[in-house]
N, C-alpha and C positions, 0 to 999 in steps of 0.2 A: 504494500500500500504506500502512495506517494503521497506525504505530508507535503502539504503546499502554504506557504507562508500569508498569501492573499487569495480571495476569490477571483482575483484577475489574474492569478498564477494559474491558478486551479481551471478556470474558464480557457484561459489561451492554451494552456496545455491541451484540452479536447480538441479546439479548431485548430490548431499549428497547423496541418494538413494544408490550412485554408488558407491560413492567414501569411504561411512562407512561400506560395504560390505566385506567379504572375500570370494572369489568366488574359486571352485575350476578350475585350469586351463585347460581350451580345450584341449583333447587328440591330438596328432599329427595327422596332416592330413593322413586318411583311404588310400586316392589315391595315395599316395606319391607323393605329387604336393608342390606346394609352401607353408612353412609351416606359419601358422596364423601369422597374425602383430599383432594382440591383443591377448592375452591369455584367459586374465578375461577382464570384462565388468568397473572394477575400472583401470583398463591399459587406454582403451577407452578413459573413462569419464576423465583422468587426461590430456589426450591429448586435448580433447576437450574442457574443461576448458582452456586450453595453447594459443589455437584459437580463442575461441570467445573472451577473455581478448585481446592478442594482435590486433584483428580487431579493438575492439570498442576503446581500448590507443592511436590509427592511426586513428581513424576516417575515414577508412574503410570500406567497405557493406560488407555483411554477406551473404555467398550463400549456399547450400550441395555443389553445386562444387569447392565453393574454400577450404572448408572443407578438401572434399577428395585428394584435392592438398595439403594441407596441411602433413594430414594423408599420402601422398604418397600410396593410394589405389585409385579404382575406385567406381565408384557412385556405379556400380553393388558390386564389394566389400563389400563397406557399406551396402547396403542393405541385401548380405549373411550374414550377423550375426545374423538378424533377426531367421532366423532358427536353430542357435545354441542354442540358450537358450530364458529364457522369461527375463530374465535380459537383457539381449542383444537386445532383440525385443523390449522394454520398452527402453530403453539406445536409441537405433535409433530412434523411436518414439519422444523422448522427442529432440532430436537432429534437427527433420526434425521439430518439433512445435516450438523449438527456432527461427530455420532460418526466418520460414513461419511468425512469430510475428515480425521479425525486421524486415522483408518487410513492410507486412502492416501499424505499425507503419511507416517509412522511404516515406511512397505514402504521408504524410503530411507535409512531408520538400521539398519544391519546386527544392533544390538542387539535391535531392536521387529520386526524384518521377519517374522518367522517369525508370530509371534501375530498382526500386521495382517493378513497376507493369512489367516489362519486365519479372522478377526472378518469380513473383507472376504466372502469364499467364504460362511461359515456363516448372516450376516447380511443382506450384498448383494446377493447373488446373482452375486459375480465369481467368474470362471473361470480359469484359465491356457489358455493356448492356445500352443500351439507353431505359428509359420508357415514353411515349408520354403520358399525358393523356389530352381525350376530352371531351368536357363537351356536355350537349345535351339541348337543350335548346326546349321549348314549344313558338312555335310562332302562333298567331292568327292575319289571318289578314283579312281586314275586312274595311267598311267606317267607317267614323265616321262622327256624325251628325251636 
């Protein structure tokens, strides 16, 4: 386990990928529609380093949706990067596995537990499950003498 001095140690350590990168920048949008809020996939990661550090300094939960409110884009947004590049598609990936790790972790602070599994269920696709188990027992019955 790497002990990290800062959450911006802690955070760049996750993007380095991204953020030591020189990516060339996305062509302007083909459709002529709203042109990209990120260029490169190190634009991204720098915002999202900006995010998770200020959540976890506030003592904050961590969601993609408060992400994308952040990002001022939408969940589908985010997820549209995924097809621009494999940077980008790794970049979201490792985005949506950060969130989905501070839940899970957060289900064992009695404080956060309620809302992680709430984010966990809505976003994850986790369930509860209850497992019963029975046991089966061999009975003989019978006099005794």
């Amino acid at each position: 386990m790497i002990n990290f001095e800062t959450y911006e140690d802690e955070y760049r350590f996750y993007f380095k990928e991204w953020l030591e990168t020189e990516y060339e920048p996305l062509p302007k949008n083909p459709e002529g529609g709203t042109p990209w809020k990120f260029l490169t996939p190190t634009a991204l990661a720098e915002k999202c380093v900006e995010y998770f550090v200020w959540k976890m300094e506030n003592s904050k939960p961590i969601s993609v949706r408060t992400l994308c409110l952040f990002l001022n884009i939408s969940a589908m947004g985010l997820d549209n990067y995924k097809g621009y590049s494999q940077a980008f598609c790794d970049l979201v990936n490792k985005i949506k596995l950060l969130a989905e790790c501070y839940n899970v972790e957060a289900v064992y602070d009695k404080d956060l537990r309620a809302g992680a599994m709430f984010v966990l269920k809505a976003n994850f696709g986790y369930q509860e499950t209850s497992v019963v188990i029975t046991e089966q027992r061999d009975f003989k019955i019978g006099r005794t003498k």
